[in-house]
N, CA, C and O atoms as a Maestro MAE file, in Angstrom:
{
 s_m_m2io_version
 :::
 2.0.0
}

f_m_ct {
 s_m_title
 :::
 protein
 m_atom[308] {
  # First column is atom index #
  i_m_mmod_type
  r_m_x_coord
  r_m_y_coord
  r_m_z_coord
  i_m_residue_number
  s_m_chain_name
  s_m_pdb_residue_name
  s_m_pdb_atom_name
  i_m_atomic_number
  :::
  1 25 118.059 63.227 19.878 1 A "UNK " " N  " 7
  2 3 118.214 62.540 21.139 1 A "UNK " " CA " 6
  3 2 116.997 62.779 22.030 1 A "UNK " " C  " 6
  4 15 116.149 63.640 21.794 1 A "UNK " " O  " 8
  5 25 116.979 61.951 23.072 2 A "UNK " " N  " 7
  6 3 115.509 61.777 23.578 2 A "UNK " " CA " 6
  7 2 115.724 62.223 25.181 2 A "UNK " " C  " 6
  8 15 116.643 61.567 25.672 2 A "UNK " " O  " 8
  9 25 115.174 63.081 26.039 3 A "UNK " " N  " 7
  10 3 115.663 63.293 27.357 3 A "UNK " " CA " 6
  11 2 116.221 62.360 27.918 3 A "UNK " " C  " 6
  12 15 116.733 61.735 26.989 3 A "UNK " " O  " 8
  13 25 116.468 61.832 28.879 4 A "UNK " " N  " 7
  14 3 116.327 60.673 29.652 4 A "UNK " " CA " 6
  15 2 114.588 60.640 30.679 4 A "UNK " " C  " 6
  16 15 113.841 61.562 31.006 4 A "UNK " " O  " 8
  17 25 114.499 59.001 30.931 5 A "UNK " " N  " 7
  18 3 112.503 59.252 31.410 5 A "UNK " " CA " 6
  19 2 112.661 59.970 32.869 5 A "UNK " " C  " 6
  20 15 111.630 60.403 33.383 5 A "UNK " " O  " 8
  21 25 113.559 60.078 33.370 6 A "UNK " " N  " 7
  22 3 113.632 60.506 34.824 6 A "UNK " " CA " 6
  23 2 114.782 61.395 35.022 6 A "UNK " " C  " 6
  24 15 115.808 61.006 34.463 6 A "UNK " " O  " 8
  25 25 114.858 62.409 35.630 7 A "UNK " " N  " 7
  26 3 115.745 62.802 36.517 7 A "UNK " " CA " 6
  27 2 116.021 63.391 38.051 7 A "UNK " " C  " 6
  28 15 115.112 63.966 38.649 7 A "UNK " " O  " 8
  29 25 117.117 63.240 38.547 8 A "UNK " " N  " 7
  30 3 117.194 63.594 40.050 8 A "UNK " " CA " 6
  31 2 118.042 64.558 40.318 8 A "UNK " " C  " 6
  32 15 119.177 64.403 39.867 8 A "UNK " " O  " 8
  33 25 117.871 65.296 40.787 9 A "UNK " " N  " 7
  34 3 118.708 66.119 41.700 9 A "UNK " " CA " 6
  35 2 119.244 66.434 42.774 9 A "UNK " " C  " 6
  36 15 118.668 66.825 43.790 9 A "UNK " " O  " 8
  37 25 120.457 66.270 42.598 10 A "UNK " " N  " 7
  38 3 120.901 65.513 44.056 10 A "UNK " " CA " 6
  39 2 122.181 66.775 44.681 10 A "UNK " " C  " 6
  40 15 122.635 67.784 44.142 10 A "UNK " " O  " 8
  41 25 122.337 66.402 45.473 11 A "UNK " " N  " 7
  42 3 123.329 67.454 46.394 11 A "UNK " " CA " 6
  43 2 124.801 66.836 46.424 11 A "UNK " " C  " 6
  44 15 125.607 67.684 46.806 11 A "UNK " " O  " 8
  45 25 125.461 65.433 46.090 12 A "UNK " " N  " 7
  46 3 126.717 64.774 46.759 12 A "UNK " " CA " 6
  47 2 126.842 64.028 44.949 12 A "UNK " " C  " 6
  48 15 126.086 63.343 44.259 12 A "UNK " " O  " 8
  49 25 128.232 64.634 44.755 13 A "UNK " " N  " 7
  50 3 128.884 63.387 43.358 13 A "UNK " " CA " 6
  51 2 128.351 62.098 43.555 13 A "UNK " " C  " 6
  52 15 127.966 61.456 42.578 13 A "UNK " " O  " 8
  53 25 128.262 61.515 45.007 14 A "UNK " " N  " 7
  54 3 128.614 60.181 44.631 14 A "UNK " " CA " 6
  55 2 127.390 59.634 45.556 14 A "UNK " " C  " 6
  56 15 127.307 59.522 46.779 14 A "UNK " " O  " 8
  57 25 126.150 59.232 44.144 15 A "UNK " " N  " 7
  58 3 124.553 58.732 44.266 15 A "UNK " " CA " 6
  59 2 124.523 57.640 44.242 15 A "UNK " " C  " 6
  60 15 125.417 57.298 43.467 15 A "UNK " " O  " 8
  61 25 123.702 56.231 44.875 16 A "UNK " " N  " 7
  62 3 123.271 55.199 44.740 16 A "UNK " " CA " 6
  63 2 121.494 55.094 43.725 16 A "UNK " " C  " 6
  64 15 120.680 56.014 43.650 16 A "UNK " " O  " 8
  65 25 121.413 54.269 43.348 17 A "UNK " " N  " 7
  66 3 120.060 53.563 42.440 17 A "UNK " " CA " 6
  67 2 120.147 52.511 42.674 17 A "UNK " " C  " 6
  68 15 121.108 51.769 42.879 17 A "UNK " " O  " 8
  69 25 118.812 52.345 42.649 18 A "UNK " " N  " 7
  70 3 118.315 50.631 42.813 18 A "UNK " " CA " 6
  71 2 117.136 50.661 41.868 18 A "UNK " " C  " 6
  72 15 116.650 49.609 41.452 18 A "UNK " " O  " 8
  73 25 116.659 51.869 41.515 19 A "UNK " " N  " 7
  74 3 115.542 51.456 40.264 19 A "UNK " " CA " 6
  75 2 114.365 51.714 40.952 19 A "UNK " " C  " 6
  76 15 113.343 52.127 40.402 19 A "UNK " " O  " 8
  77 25 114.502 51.430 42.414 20 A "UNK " " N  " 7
  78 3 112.491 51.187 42.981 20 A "UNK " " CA " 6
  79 2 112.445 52.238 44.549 20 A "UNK " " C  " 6
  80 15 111.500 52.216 45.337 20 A "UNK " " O  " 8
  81 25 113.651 53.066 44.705 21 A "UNK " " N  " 7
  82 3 113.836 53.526 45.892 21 A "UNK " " CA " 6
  83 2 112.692 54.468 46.784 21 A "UNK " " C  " 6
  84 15 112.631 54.796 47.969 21 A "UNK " " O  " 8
  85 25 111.717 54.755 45.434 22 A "UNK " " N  " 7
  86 3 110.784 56.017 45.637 22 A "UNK " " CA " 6
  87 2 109.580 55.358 45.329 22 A "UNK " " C  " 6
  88 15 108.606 56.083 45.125 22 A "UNK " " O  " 8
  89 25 109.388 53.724 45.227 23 A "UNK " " N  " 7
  90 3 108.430 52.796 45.191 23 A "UNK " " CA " 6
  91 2 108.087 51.929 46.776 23 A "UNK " " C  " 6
  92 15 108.714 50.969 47.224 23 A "UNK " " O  " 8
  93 25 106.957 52.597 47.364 24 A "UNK " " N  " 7
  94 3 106.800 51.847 48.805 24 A "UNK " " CA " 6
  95 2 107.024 49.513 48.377 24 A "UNK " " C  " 6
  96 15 106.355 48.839 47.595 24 A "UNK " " O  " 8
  97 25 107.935 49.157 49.099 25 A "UNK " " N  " 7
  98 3 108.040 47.990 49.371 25 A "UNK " " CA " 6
  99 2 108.466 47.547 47.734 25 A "UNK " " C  " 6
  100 15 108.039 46.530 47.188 25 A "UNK " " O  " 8
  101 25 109.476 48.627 47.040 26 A "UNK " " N  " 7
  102 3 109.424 48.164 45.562 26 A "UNK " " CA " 6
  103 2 110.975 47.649 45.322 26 A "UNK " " C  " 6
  104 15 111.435 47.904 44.209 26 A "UNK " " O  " 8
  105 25 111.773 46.996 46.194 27 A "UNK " " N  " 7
  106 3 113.064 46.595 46.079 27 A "UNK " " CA " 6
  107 2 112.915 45.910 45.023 27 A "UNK " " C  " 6
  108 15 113.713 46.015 44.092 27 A "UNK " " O  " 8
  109 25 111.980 45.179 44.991 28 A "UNK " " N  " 7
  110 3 112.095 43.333 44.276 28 A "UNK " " CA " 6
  111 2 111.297 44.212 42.804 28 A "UNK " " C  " 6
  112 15 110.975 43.309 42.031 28 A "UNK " " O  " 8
  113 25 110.971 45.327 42.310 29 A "UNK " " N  " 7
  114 3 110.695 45.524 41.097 29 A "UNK " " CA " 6
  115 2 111.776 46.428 40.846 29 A "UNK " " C  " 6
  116 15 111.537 46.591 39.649 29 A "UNK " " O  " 8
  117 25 112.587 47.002 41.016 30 A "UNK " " N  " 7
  118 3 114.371 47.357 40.683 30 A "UNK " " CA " 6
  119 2 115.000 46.932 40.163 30 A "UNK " " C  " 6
  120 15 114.726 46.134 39.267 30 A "UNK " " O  " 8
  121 25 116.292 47.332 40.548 31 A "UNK " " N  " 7
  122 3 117.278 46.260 39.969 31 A "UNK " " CA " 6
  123 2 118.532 46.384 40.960 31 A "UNK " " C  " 6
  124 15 118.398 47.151 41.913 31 A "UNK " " O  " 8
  125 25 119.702 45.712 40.816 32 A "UNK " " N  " 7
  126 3 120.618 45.782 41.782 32 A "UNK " " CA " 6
  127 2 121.081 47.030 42.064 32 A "UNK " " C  " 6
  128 15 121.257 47.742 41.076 32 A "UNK " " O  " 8
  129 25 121.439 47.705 43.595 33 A "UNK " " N  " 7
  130 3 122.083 48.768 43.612 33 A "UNK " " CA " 6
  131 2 123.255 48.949 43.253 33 A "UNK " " C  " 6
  132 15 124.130 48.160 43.609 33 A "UNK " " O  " 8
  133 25 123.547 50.096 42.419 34 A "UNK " " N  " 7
  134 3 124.704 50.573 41.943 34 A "UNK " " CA " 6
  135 2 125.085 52.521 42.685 34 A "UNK " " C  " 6
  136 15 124.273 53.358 43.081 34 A "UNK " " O  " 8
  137 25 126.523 52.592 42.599 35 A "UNK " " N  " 7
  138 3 126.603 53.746 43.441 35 A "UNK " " CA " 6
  139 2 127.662 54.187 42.186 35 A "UNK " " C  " 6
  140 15 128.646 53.659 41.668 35 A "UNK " " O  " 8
  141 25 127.167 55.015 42.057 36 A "UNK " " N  " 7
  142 3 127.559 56.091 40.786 36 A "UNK " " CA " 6
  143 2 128.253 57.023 41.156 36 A "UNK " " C  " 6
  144 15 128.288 57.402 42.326 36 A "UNK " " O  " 8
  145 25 128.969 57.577 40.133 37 A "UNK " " N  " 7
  146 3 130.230 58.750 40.298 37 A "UNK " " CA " 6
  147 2 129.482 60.024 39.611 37 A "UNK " " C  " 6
  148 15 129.283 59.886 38.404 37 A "UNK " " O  " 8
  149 25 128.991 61.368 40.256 38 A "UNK " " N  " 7
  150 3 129.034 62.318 39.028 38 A "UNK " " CA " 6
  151 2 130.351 63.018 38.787 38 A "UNK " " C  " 6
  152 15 130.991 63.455 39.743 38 A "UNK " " O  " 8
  153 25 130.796 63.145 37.497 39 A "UNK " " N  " 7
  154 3 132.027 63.343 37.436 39 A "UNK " " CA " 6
  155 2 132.072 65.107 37.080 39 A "UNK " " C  " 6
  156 15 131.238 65.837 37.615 39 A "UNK " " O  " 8
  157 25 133.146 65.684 36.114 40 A "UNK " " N  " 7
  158 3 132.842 67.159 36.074 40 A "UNK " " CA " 6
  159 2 132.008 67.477 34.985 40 A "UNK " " C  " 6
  160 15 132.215 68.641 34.641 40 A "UNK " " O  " 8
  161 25 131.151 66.920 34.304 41 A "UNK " " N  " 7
  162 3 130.183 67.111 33.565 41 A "UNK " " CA " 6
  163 2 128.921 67.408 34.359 41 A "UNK " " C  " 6
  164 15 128.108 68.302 34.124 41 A "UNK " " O  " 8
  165 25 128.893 66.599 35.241 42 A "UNK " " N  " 7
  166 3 127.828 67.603 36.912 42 A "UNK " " CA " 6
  167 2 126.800 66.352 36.761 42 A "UNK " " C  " 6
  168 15 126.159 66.118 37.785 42 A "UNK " " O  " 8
  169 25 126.495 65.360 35.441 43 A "UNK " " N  " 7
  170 3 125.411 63.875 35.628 43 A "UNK " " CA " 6
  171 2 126.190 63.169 35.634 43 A "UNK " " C  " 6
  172 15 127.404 63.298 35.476 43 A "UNK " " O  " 8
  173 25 125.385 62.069 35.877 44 A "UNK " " N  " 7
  174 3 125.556 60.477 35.534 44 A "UNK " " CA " 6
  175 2 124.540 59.894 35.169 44 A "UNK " " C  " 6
  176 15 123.573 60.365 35.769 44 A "UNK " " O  " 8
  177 25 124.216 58.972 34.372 45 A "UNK " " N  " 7
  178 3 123.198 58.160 34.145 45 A "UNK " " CA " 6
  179 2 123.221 56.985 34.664 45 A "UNK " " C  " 6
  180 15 124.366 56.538 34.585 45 A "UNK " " O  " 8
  181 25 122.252 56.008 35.335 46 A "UNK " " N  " 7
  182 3 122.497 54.631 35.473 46 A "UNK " " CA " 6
  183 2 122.090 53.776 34.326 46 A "UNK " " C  " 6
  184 15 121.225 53.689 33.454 46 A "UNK " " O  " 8
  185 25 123.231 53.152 34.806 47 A "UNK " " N  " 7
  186 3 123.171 52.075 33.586 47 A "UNK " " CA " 6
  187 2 122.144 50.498 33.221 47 A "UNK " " C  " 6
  188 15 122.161 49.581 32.400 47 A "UNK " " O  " 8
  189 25 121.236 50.977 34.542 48 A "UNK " " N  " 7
  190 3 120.070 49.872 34.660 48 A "UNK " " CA " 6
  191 2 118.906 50.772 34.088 48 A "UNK " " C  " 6
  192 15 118.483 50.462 32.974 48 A "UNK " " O  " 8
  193 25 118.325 51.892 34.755 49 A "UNK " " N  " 7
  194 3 117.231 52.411 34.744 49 A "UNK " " CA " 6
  195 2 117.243 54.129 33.781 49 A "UNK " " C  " 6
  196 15 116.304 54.884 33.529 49 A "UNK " " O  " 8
  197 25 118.329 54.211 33.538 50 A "UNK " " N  " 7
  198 3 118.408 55.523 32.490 50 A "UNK " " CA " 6
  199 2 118.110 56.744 33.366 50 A "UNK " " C  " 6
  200 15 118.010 57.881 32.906 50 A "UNK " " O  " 8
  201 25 117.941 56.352 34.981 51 A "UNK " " N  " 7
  202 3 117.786 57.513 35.442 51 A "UNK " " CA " 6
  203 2 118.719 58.702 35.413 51 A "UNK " " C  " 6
  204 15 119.853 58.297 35.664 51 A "UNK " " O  " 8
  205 25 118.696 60.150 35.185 52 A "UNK " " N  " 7
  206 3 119.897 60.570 34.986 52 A "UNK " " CA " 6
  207 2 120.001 61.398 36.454 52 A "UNK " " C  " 6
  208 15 118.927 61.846 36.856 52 A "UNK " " O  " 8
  209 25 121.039 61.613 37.187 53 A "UNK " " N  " 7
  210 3 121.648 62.391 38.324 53 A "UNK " " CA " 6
  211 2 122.168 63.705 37.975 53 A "UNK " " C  " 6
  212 15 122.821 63.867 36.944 53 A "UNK " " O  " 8
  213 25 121.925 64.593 38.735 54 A "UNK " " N  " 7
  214 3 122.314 66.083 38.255 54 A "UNK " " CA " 6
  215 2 122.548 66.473 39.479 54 A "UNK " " C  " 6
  216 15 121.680 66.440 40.351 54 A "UNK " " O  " 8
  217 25 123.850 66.921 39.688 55 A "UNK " " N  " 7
  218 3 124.445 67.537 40.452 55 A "UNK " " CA " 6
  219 2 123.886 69.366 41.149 55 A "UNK " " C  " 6
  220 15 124.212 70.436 40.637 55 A "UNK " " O  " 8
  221 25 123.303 69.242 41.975 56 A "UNK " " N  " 7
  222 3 122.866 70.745 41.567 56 A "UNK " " CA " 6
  223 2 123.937 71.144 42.056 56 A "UNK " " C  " 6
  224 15 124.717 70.697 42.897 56 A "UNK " " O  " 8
  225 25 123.848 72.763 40.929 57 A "UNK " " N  " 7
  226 3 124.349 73.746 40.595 57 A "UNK " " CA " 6
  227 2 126.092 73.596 40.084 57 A "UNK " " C  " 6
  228 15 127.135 74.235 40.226 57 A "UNK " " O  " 8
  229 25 125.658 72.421 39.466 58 A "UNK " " N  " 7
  230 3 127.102 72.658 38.370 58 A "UNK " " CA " 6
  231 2 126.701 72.017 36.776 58 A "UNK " " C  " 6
  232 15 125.579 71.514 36.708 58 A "UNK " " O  " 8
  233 25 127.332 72.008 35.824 59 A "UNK " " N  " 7
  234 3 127.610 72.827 34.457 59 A "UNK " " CA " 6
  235 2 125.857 72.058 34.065 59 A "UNK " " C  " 6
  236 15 125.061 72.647 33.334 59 A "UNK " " O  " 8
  237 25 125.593 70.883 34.630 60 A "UNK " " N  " 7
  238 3 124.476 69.859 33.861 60 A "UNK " " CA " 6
  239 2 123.274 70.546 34.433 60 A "UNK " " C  " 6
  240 15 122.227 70.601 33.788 60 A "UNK " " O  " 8
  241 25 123.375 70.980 35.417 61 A "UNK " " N  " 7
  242 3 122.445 71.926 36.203 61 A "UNK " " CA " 6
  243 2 121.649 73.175 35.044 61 A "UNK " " C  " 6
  244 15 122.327 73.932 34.349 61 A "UNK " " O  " 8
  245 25 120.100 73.162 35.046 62 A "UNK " " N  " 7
  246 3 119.441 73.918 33.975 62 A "UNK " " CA " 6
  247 2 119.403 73.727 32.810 62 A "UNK " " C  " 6
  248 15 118.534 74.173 32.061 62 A "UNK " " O  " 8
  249 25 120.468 72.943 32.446 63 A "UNK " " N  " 7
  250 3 120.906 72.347 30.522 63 A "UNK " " CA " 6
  251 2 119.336 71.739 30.125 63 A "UNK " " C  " 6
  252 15 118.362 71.305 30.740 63 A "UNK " " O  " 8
  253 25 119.611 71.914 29.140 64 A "UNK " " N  " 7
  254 3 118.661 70.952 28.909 64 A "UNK " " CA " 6
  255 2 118.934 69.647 28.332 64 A "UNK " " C  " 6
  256 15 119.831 69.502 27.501 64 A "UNK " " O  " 8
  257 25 118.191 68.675 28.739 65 A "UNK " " N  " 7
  258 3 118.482 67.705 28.842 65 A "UNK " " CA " 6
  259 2 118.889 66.599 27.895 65 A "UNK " " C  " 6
  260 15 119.564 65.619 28.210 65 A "UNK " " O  " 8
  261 25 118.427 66.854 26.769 66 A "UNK " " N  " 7
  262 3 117.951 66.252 25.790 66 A "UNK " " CA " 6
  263 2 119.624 66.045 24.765 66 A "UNK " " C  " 6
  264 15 120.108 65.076 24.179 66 A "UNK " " O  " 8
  265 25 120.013 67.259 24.927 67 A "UNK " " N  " 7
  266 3 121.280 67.448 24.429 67 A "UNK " " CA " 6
  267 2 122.532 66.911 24.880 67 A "UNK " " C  " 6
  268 15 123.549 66.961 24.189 67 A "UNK " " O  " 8
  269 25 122.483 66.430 25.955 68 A "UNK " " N  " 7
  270 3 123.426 65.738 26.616 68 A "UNK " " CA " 6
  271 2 123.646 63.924 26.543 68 A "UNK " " C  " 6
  272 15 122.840 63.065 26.901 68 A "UNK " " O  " 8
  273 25 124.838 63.768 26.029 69 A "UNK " " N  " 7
  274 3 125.456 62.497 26.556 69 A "UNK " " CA " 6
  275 2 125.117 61.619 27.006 69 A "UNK " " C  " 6
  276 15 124.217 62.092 27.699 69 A "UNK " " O  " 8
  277 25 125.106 60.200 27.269 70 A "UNK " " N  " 7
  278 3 124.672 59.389 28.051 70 A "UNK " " CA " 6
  279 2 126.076 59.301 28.579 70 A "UNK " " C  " 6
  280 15 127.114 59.434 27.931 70 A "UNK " " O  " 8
  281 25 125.872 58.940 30.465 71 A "UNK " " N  " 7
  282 3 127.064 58.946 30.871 71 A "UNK " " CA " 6
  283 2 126.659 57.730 31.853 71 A "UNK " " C  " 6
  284 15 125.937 58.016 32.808 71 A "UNK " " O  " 8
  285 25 127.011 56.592 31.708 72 A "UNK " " N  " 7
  286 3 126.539 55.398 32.143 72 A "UNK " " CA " 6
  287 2 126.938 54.873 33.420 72 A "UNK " " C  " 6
  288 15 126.240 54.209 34.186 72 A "UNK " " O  " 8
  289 25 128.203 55.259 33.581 73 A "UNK " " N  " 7
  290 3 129.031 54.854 35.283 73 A "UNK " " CA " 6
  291 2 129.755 56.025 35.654 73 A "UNK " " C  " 6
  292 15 130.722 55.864 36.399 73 A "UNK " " O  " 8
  293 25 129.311 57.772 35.070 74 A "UNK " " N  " 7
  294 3 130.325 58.675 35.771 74 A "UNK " " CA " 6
  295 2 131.377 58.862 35.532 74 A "UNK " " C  " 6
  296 15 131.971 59.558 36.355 74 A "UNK " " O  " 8
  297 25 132.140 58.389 34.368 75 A "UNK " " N  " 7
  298 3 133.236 57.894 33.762 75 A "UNK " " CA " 6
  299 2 133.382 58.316 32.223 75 A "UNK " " C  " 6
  300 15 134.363 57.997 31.551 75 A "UNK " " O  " 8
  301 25 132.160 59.166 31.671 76 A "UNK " " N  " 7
  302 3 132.393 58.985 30.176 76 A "UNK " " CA " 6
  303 2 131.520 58.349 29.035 76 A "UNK " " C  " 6
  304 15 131.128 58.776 27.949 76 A "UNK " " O  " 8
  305 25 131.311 56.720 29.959 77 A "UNK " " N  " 7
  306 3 131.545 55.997 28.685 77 A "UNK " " CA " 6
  307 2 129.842 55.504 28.762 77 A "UNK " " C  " 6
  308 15 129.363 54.797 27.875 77 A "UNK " " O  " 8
  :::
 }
 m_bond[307] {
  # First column is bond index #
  i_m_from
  i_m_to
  i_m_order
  :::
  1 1 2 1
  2 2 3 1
  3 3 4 2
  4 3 5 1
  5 5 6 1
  6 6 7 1
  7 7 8 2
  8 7 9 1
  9 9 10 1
  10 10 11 1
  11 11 12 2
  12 11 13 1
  13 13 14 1
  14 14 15 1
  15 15 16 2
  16 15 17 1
  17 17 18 1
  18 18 19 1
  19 19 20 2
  20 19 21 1
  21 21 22 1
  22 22 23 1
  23 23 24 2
  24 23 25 1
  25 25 26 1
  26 26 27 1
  27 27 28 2
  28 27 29 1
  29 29 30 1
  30 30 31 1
  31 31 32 2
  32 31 33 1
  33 33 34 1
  34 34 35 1
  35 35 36 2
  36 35 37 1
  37 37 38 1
  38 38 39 1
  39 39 40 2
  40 39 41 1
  41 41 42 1
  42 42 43 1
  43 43 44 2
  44 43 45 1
  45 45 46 1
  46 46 47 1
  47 47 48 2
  48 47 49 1
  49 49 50 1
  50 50 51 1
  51 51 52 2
  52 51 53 1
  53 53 54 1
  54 54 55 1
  55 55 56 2
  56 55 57 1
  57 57 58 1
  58 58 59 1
  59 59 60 2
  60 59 61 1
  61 61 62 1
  62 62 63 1
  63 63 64 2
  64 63 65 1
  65 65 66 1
  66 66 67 1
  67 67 68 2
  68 67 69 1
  69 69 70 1
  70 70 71 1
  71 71 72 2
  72 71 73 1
  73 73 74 1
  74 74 75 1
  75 75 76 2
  76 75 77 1
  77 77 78 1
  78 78 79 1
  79 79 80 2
  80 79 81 1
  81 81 82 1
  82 82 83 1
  83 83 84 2
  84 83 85 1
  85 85 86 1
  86 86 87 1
  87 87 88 2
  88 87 89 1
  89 89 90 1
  90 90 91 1
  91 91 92 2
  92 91 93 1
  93 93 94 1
  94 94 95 1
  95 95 96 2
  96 95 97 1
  97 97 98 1
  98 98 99 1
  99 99 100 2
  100 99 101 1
  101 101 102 1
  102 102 103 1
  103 103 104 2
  104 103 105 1
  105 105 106 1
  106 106 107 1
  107 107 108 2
  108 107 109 1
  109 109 110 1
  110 110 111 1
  111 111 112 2
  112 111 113 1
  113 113 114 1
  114 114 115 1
  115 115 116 2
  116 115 117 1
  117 117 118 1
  118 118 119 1
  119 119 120 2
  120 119 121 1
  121 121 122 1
  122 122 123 1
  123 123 124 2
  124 123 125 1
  125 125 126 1
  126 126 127 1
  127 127 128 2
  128 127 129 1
  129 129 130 1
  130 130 131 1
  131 131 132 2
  132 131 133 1
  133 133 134 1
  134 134 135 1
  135 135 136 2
  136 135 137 1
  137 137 138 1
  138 138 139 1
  139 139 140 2
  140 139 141 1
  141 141 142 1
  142 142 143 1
  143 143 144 2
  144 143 145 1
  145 145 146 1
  146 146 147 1
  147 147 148 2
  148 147 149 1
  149 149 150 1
  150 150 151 1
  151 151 152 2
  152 151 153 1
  153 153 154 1
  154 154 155 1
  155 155 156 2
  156 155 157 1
  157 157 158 1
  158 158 159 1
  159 159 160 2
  160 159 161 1
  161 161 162 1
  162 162 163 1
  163 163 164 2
  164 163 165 1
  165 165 166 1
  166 166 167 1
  167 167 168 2
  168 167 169 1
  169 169 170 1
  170 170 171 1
  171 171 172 2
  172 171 173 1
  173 173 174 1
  174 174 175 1
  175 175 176 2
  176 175 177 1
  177 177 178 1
  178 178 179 1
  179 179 180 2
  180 179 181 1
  181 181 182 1
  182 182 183 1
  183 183 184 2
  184 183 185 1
  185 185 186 1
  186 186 187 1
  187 187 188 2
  188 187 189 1
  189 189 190 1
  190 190 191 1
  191 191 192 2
  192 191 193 1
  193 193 194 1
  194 194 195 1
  195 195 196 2
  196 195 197 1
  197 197 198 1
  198 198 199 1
  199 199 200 2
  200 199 201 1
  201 201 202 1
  202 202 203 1
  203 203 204 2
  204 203 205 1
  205 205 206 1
  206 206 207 1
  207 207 208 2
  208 207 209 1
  209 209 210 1
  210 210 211 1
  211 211 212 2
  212 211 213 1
  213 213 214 1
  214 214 215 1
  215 215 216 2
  216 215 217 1
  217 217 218 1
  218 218 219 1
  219 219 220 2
  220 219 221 1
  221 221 222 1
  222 222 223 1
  223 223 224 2
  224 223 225 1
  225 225 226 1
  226 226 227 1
  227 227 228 2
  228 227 229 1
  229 229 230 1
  230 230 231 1
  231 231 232 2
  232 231 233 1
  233 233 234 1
  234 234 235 1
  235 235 236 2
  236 235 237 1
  237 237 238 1
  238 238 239 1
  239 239 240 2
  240 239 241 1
  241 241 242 1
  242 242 243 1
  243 243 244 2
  244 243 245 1
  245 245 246 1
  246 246 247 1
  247 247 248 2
  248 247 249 1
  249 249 250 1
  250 250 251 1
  251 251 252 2
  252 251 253 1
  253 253 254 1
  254 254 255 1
  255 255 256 2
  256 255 257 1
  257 257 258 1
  258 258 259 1
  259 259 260 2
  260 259 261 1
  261 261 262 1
  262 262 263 1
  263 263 264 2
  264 263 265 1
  265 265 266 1
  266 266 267 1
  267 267 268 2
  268 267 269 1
  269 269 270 1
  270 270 271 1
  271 271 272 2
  272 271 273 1
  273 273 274 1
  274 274 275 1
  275 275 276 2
  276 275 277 1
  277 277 278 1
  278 278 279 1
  279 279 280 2
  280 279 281 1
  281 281 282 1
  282 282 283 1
  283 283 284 2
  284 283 285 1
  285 285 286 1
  286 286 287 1
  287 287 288 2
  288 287 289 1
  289 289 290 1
  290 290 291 1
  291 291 292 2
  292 291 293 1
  293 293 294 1
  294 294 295 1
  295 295 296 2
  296 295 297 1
  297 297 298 1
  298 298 299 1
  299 299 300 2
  300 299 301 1
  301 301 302 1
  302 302 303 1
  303 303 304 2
  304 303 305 1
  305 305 306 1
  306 306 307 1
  307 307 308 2
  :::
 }
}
């Protein structure tokens, strides 16, 4: 399995993506915003941009990455 190309670390379960948020004037090279669940696995992945979300300091927190799941809407699946 392959890391995911990005990850974030975030402070709150429940993250938004748009794909271009950390791109000055980059809405229109994104993709639609989606607001994601991290569930008790501690990520989520989006299901546009593969970015993955990491909850700091719970279980996904330090893992490494590579070994983990794709978790597409926070849900599992």
């Amino acid at each position: 399995m392959q890391p995911p190309p990005e990850t974030i670390r975030v402070t709150q379960p429940r993250v938004a993506c748009d794909g271009a948020s950390d791109i000055p004037g980059g809405a229109a090279l994104g993709h639609p915003r989606v607001w994601l669940q991290i569930s008790e696995s501690g990520y989520v992945d989006c299901g546009y941009c593969d970015r993955r979300f990491i909850l700091t300091g719970g279980p996904a927190d330090g893992a490494d990455q590579s070994t983990l799941k794709d978790h597409g809407d926070g849900a599992g699946r």
